[in-house]
KEZA-747263 format. One record per residue (C-alpha): y, z, x; residue in three letters; residue number from 0. Coordinates in steps of 0.25 Angstrom, whole numbers, plus 2048, in hexadecimal, padded with zeros to 3 digits. Layout:
REM KEZA-747263
<atom py="Y" pz="Z" px="X" keke="ALA" roti="NUM"/>
...
This chain:
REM KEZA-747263
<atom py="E75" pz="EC7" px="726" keke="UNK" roti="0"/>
<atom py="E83" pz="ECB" px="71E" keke="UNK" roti="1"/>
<atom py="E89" pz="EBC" px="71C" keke="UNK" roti="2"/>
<atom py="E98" pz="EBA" px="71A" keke="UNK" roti="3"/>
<atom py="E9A" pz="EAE" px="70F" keke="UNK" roti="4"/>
<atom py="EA8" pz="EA8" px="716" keke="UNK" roti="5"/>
<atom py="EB0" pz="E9B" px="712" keke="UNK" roti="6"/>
<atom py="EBA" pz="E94" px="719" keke="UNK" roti="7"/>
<atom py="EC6" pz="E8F" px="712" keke="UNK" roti="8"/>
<atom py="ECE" pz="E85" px="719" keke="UNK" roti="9"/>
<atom py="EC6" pz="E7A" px="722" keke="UNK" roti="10"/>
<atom py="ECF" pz="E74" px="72B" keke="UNK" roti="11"/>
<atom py="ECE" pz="E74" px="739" keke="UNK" roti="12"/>
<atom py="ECB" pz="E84" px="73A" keke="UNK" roti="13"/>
<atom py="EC4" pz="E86" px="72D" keke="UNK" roti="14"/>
<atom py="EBB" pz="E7A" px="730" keke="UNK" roti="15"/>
<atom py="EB6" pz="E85" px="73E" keke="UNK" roti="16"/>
<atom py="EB7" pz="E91" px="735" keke="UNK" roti="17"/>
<atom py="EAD" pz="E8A" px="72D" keke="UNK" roti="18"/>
<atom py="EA4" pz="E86" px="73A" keke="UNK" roti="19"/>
<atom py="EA5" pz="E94" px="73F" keke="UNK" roti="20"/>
<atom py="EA2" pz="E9B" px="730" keke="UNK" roti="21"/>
<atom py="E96" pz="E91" px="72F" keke="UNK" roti="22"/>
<atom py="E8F" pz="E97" px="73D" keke="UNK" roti="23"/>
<atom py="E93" pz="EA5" px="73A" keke="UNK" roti="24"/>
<atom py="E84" pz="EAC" px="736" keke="UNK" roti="25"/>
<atom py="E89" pz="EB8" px="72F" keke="UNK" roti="26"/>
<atom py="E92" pz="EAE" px="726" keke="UNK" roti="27"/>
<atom py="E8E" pz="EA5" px="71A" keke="UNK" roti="28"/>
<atom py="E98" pz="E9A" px="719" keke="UNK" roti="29"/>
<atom py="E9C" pz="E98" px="70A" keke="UNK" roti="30"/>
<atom py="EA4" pz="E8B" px="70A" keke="UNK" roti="31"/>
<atom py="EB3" pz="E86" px="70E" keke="UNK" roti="32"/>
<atom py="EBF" pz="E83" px="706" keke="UNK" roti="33"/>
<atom py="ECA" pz="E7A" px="70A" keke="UNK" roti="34"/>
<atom py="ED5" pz="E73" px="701" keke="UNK" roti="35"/>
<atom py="ED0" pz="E65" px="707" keke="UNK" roti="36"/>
<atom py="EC3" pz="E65" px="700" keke="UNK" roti="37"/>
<atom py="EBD" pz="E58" px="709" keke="UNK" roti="38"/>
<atom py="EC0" pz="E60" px="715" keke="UNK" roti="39"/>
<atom py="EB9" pz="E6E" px="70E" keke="UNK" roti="40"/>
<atom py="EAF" pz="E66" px="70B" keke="UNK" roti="41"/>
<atom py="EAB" pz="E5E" px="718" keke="UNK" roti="42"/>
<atom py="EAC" pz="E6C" px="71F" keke="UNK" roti="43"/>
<atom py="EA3" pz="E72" px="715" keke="UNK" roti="44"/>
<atom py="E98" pz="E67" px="716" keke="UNK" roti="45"/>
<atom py="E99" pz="E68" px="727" keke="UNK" roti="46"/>
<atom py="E97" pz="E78" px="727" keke="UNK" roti="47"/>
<atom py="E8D" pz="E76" px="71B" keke="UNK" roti="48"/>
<atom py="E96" pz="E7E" px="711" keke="UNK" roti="49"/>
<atom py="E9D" pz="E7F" px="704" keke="UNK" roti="50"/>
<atom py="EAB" pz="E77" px="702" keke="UNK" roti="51"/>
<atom py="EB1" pz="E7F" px="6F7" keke="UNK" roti="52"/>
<atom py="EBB" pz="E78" px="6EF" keke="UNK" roti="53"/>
<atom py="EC1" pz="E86" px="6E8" keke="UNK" roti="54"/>
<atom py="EC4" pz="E91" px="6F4" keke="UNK" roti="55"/>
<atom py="EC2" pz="E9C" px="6E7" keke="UNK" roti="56"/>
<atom py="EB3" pz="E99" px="6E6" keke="UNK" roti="57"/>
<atom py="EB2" pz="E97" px="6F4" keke="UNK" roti="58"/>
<atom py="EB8" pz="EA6" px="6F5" keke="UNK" roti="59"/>
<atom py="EAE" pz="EAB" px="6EB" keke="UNK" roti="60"/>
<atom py="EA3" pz="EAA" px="6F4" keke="UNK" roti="61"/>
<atom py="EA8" pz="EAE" px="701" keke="UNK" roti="62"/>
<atom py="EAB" pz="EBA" px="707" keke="UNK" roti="63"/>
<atom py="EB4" pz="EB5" px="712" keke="UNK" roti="64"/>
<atom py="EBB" pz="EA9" px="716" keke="UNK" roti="65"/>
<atom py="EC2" pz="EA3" px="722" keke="UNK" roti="66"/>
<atom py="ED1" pz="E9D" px="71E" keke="UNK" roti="67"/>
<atom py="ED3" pz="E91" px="728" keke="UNK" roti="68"/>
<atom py="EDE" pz="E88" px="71E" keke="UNK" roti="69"/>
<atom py="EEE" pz="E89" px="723" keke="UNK" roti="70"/>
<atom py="EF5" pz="E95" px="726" keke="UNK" roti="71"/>
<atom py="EFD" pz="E91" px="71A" keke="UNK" roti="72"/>
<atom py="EF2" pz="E93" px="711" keke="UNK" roti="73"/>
<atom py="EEC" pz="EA0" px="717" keke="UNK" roti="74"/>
<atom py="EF1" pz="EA9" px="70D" keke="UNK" roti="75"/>
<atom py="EEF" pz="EA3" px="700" keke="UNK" roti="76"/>
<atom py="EE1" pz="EA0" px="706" keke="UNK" roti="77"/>
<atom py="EDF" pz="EAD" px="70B" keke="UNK" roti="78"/>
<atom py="EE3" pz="EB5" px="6FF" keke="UNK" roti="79"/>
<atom py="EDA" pz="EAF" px="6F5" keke="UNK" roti="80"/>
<atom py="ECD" pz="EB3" px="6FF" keke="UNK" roti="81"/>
<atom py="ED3" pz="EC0" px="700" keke="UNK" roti="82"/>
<atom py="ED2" pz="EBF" px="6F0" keke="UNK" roti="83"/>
<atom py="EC5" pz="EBA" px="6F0" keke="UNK" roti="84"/>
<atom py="EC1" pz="EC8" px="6FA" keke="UNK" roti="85"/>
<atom py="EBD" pz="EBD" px="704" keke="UNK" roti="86"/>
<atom py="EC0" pz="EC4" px="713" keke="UNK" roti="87"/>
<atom py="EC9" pz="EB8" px="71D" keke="UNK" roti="88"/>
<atom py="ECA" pz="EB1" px="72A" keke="UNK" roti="89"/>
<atom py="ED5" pz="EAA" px="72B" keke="UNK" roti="90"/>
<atom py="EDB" pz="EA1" px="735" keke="UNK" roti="91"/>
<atom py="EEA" pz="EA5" px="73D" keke="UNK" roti="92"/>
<atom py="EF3" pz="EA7" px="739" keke="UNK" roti="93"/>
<atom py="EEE" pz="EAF" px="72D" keke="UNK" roti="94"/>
<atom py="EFA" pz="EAB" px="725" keke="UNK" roti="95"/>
<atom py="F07" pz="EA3" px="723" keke="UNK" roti="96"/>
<atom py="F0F" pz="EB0" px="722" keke="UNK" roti="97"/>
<atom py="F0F" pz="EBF" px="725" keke="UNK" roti="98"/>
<atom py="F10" pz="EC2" px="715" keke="UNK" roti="99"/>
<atom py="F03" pz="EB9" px="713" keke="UNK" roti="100"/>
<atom py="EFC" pz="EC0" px="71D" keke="UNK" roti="101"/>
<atom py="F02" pz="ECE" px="71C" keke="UNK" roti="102"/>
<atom py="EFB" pz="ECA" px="70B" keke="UNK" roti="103"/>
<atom py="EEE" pz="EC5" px="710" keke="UNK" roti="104"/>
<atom py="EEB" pz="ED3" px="719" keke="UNK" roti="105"/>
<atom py="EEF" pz="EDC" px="70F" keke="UNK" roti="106"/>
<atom py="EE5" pz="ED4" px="704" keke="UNK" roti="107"/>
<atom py="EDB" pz="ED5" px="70E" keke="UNK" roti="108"/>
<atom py="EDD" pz="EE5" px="712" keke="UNK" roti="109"/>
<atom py="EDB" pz="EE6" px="704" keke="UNK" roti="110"/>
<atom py="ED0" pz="EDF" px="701" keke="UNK" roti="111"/>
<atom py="ECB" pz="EE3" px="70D" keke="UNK" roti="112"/>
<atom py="EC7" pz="ED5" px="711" keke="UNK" roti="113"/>
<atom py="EC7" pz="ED0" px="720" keke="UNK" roti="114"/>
<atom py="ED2" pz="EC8" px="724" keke="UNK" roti="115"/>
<atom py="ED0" pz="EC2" px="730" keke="UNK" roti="116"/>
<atom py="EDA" pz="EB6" px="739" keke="UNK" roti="117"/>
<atom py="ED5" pz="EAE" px="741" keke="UNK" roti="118"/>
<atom py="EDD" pz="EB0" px="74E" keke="UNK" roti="119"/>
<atom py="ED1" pz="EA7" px="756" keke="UNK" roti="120"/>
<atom py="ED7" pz="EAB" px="765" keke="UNK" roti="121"/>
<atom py="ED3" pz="EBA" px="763" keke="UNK" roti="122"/>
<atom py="EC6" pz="EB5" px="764" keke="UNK" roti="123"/>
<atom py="EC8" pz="EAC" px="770" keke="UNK" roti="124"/>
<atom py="EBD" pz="EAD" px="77B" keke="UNK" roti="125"/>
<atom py="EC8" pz="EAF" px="783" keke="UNK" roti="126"/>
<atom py="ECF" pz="EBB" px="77D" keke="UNK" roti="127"/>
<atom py="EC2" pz="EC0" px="77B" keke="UNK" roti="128"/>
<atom py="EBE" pz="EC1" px="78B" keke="UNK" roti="129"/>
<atom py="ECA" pz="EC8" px="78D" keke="UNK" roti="130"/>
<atom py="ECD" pz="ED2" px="781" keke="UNK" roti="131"/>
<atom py="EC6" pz="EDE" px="788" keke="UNK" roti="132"/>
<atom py="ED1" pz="EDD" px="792" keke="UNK" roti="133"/>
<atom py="EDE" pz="EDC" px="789" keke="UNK" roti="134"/>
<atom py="EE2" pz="EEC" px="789" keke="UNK" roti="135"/>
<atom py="EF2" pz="EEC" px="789" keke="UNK" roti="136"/>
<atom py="EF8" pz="EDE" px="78A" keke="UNK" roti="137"/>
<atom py="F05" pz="EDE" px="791" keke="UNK" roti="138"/>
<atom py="F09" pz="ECF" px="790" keke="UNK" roti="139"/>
<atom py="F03" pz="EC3" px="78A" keke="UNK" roti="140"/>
<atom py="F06" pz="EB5" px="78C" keke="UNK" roti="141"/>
<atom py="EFE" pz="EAD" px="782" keke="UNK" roti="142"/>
<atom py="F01" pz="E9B" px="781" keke="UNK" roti="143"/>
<atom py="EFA" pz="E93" px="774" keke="UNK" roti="144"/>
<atom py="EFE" pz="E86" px="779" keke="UNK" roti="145"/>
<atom py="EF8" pz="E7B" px="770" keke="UNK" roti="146"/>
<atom py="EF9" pz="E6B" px="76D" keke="UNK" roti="147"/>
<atom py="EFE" pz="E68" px="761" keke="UNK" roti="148"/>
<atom py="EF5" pz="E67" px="754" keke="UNK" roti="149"/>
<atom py="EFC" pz="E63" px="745" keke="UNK" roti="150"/>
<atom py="EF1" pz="E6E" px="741" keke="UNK" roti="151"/>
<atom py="EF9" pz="E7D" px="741" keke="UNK" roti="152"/>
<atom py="F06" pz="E77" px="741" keke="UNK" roti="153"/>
<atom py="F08" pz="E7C" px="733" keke="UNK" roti="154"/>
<atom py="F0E" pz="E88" px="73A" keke="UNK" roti="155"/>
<atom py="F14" pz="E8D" px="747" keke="UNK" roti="156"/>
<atom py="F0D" pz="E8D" px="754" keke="UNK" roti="157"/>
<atom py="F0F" pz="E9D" px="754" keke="UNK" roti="158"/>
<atom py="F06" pz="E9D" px="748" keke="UNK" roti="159"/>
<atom py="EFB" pz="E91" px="74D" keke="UNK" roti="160"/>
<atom py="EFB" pz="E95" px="75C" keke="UNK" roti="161"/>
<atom py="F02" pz="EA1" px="760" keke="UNK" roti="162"/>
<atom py="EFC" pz="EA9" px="754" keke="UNK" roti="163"/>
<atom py="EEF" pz="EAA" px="75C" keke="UNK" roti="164"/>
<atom py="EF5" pz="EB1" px="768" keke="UNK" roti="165"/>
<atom py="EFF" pz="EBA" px="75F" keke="UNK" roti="166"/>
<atom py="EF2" pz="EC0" px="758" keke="UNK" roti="167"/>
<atom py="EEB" pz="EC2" px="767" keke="UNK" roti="168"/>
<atom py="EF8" pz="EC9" px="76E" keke="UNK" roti="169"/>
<atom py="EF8" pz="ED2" px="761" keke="UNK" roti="170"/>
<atom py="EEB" pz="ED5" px="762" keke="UNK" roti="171"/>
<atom py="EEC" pz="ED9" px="76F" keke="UNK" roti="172"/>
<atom py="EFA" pz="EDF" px="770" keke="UNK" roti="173"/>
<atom py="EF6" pz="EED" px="76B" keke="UNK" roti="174"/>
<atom py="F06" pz="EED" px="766" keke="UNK" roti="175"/>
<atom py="F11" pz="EEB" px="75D" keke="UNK" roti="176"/>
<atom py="F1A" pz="EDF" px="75E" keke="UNK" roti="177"/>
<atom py="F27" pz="EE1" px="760" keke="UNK" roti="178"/>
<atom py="F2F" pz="ED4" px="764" keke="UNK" roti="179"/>
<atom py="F2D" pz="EC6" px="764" keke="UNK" roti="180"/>
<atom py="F35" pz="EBB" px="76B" keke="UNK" roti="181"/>
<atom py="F31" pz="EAC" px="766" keke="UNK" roti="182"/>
<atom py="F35" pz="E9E" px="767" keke="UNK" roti="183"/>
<atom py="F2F" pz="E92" px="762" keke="UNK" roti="184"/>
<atom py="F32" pz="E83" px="75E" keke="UNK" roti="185"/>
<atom py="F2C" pz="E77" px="755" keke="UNK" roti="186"/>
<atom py="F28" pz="E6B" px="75E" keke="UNK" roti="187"/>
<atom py="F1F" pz="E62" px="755" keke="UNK" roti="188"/>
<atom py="F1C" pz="E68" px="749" keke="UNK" roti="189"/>
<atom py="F27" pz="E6F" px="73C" keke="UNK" roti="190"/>
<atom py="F21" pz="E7E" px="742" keke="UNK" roti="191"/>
<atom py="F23" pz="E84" px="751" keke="UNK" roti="192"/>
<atom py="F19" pz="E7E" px="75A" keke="UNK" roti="193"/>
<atom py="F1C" pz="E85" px="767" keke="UNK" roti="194"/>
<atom py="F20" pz="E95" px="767" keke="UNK" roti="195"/>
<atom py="F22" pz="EA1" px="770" keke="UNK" roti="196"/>
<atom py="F23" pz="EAF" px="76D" keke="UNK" roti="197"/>
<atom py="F24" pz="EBD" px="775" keke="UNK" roti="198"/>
<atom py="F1E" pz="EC7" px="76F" keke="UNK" roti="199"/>
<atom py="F21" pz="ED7" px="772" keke="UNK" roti="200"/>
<atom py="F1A" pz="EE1" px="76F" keke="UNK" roti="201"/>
<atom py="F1B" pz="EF0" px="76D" keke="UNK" roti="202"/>
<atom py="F13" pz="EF5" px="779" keke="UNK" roti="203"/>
<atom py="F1A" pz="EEB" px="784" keke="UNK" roti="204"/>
<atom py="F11" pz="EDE" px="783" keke="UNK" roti="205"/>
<atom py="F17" pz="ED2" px="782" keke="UNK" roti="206"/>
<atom py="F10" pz="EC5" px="77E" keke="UNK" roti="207"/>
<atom py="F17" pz="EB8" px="781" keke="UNK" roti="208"/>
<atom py="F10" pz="EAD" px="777" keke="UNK" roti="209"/>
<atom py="F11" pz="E9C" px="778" keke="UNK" roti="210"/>
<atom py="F0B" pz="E92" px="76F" keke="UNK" roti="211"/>
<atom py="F0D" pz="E84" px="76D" keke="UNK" roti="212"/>
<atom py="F06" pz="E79" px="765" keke="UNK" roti="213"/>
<atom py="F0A" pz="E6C" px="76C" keke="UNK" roti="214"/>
<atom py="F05" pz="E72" px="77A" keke="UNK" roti="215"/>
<atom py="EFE" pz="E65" px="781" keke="UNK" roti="216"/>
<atom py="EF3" pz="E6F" px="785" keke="UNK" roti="217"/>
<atom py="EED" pz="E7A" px="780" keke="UNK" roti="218"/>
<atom py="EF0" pz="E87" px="783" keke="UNK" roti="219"/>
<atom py="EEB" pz="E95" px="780" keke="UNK" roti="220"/>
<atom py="EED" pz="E9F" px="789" keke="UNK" roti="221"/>
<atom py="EF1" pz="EAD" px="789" keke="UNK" roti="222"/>
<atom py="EF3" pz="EB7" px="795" keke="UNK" roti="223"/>
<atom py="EF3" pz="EC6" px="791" keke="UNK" roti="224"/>
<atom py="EFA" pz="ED0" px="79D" keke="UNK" roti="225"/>
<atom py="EF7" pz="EDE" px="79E" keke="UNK" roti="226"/>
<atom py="EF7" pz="EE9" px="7A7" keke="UNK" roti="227"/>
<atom py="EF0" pz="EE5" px="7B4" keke="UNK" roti="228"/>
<atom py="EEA" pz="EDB" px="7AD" keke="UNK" roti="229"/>
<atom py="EEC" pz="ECC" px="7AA" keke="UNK" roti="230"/>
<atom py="EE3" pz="EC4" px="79F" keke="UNK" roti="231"/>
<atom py="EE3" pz="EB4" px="79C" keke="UNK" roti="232"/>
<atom py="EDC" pz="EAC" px="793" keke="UNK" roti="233"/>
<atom py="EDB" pz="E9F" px="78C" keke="UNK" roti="234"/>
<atom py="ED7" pz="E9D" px="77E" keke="UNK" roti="235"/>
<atom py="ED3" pz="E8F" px="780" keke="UNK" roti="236"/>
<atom py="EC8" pz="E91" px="78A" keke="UNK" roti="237"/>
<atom py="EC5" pz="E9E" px="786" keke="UNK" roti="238"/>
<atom py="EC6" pz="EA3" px="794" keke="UNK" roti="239"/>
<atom py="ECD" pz="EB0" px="79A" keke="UNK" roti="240"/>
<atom py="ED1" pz="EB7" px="7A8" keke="UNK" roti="241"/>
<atom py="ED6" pz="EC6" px="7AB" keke="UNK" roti="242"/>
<atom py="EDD" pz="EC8" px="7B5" keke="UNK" roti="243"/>
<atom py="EDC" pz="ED8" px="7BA" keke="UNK" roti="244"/>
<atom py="EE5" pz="EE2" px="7C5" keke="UNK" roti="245"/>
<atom py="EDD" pz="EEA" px="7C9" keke="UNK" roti="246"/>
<atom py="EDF" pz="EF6" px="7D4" keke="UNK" roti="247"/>
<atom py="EDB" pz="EF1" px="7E3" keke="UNK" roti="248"/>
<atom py="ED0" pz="EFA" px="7E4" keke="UNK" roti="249"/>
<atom py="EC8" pz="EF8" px="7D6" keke="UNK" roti="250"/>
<atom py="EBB" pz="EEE" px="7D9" keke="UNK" roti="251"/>
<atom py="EBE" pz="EE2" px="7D1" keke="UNK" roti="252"/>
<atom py="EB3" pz="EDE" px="7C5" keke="UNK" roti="253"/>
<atom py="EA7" pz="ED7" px="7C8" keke="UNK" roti="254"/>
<atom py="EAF" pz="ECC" px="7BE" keke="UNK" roti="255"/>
<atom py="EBC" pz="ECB" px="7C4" keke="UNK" roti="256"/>
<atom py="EC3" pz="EC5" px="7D2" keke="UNK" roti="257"/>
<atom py="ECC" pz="ECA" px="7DB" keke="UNK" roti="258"/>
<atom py="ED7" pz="EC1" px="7DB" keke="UNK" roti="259"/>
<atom py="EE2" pz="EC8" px="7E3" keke="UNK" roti="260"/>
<atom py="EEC" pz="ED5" px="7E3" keke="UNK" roti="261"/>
<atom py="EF8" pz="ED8" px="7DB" keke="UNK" roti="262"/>
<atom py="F03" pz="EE1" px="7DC" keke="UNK" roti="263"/>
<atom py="F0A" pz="EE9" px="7E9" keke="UNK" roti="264"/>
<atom py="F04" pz="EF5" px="7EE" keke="UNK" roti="265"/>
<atom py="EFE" pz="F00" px="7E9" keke="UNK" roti="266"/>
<atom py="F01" pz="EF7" px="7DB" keke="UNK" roti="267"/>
<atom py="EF7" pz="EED" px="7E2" keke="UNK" roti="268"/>
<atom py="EEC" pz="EE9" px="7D9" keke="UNK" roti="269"/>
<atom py="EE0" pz="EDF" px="7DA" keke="UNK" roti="270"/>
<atom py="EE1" pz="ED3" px="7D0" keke="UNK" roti="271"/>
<atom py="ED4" pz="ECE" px="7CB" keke="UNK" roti="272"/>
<atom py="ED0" pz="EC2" px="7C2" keke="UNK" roti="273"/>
<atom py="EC4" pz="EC2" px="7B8" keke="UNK" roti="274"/>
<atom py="EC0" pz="EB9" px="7AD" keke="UNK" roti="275"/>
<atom py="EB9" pz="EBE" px="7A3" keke="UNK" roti="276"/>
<atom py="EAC" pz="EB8" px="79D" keke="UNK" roti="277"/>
<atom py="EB1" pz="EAD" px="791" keke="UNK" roti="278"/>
<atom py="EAB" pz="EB2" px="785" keke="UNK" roti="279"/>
<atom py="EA4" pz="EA6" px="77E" keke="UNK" roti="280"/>
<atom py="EA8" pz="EA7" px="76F" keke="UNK" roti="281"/>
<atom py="EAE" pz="E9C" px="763" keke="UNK" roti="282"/>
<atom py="EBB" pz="EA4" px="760" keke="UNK" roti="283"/>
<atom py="EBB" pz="E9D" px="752" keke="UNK" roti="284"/>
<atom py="EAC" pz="EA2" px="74F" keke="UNK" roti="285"/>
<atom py="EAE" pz="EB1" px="753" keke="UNK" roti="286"/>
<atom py="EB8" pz="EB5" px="74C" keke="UNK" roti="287"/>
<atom py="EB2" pz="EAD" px="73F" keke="UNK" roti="288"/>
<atom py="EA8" pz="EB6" px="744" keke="UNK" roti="289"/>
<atom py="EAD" pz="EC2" px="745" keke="UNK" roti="290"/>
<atom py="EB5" pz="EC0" px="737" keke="UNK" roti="291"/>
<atom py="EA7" pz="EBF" px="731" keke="UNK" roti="292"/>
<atom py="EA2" pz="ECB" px="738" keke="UNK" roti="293"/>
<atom py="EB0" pz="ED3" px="735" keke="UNK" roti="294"/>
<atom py="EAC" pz="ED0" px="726" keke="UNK" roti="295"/>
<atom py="E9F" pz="ED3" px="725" keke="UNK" roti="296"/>
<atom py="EA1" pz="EE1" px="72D" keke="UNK" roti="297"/>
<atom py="EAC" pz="EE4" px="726" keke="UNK" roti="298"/>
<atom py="EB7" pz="EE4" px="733" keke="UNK" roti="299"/>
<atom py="EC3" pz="EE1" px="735" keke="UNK" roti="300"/>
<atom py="EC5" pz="ED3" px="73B" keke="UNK" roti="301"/>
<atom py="ECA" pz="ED2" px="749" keke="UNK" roti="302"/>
<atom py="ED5" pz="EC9" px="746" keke="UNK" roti="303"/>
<atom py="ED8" pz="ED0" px="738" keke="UNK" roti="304"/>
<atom py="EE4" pz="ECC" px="72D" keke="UNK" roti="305"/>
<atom py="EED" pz="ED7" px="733" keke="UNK" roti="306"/>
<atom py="EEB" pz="ED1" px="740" keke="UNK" roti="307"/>
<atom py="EEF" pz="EC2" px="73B" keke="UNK" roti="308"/>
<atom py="EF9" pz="EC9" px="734" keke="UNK" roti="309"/>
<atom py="F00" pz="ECF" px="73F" keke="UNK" roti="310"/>
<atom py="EFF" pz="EC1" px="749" keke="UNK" roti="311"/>
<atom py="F05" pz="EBA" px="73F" keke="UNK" roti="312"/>
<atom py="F11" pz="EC4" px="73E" keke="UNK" roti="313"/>
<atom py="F13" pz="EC3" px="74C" keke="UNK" roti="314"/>
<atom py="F13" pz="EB5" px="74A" keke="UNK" roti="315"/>
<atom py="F1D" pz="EB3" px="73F" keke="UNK" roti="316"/>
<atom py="F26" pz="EBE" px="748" keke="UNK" roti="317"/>
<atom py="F25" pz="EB1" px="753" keke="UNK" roti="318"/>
<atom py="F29" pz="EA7" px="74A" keke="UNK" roti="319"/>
<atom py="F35" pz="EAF" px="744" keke="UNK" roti="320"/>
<atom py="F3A" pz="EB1" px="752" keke="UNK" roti="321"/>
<atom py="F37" pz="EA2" px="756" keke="UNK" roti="322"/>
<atom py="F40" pz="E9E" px="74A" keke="UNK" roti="323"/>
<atom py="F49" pz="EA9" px="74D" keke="UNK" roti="324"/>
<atom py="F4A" pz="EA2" px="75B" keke="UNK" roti="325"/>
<atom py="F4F" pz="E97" px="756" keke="UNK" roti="326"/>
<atom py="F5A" pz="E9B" px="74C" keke="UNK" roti="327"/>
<atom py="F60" pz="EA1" px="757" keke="UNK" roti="328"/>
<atom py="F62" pz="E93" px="75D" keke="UNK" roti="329"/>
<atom py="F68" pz="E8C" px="752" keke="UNK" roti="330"/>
């Protein structure tokens, strides 16, 4: 079996479970970690029964991927010397500070044809998952990322902590343009915004209305996705997902779904019916570490590639520039 050689650089909270999940992955050889705090490289290395490295170069010389999990702040320089080194990435959301950065870091990686791949983790959410054969044209999506409030992320806005998650997933499934945006936002207990709001439009008519909060006193993560006769929810905490379906009067209802009623007046009178659909029993962290090995070793495009990250964290930055718009016009 084909083994990718992969190290992880940066073991904090997330590179610390990057590391686990590289060190169960079969058709992967874990080569070592590297982190600026040498003790903490180090006491990660001897639990996953690796190599702490105490220069990232030599490190790169003998990998041929590596996962970036160290501060957005430090993504780019990080993440250009493993292009440098011909090493293929994951690396954590957001995939950059700035549009410039990562608008560099995707065209080194085109070149080079290495994989650049972002760990936007909720695309692989059992949740989503269930429900992703359903999703055809999205009409309106209401999506909450409520959360309480952790020191760890702070370092910038919720729009790029929490709500970057859901940007990613409405764009991925949006199948358009975006062509306005409506966004306000406020600093409670931290120097960055720390509650937001935005109104996306897109080009086709959707409209995707997005909250996120990191000093909620629950958690919250849900979203609810409306299309044409159809209705879907689901919860990226528990993993679980319903569909709601219209379906004409006289069409037998599927062996899987429930009858709950009729809707509509008329000859417009349609059946409503409730289905929920098997959860699919999957570590979200673990797959898509997965499927970036698998990605690399087939030579595919990621799922969540550069360009994808790239394009989130525009949408992002336009959010922020009409939050701080927002409240210019207020002073």
């Amino acid at each position: 079996m084909e083994k990718l050689k992969v190290g992880v650089i940066g073991v904090g909270h997330l590179g610390k479970l990057h590391t686990k999940m590289f060190s169960q992955i079969d058709n992967c050889e874990l080569v070592g970690v590297y982190d600026s705090d040498s003790e903490k490289s180090q006491a990660v290395a001897d639990e996953f029964k690796t190599k702490s490295f105490s220069v990232l170069d030599e490190m790169l010389k003998q990998t041929s991927a590596v996962s970036i999990a160290a501060t957005t702040s430090a993504h780019f320089e990080l993440a250009m010397k493993t292009l440098n080194f011909d090493n293929h990435i994951f690396i954590e959301k957001p995939i950059t500070a700035t549009i410039e950065e990562a608008e560099k870091l995707v065209e080194l990686a085109d070149k080079k044809k290495l994989n650049l791949q972002v760990g936007h983790i909720e695309r692989f959410n059992p949740g989503l998952l269930a429900i992703e054969s359903y999703i055809k044209e999205p009409k309106f999506i209401q999506s909450d990322r409520l959360a309480p409030f952790n020191p760890r992320g702070t370092d910038v806005a919720v729009v790029l902590d929490l709500m970057i998650h859901d940007i990613d997933i409405i764009l991925s499934l949006v199948k358009s343009n975006v062509i306005d945006i409506v966004a306000n936002g406020v600093e409670v207990v931290s120097d960055n915004i720390d509650i937001a709001n935005a109104r996306i439009e897109f080009e086709n008519g959707a409209v995707a209305n997005v909250t996120a909060s990191r000093i909620s006193q629950k958690r919250m993560r849900k979203m609810r996705i409306f299309q044409k006769d159809n209705y879907l929810s689901l919860d990226f905490n528990t993993g679980a997902s319903e569909i709601y379906n219209l379906i004409p009067l006289d069409k037998d209802i599927p062996p899987t779904a429930m009858s709950i009623g009729e809707i509509g007046i008329g000859e417009k009178k349609k059946r409503l019916i409730y289905e929920q659909p098997e959860k699919i029993e999957v570590n979200a962290l673990q797959y898509e570490i997965q499927l970036f090995v698998n990605s690399v070793l087939e030579r595919t495009t990621p799922i969540v590639s550069g360009k994808d990250g790239l394009r989130a964290l525009k949408v992002a930055d336009l959010i922020m520039q009409k939050i701080n718009q927002s409240k210019d016009k207020l002073l």
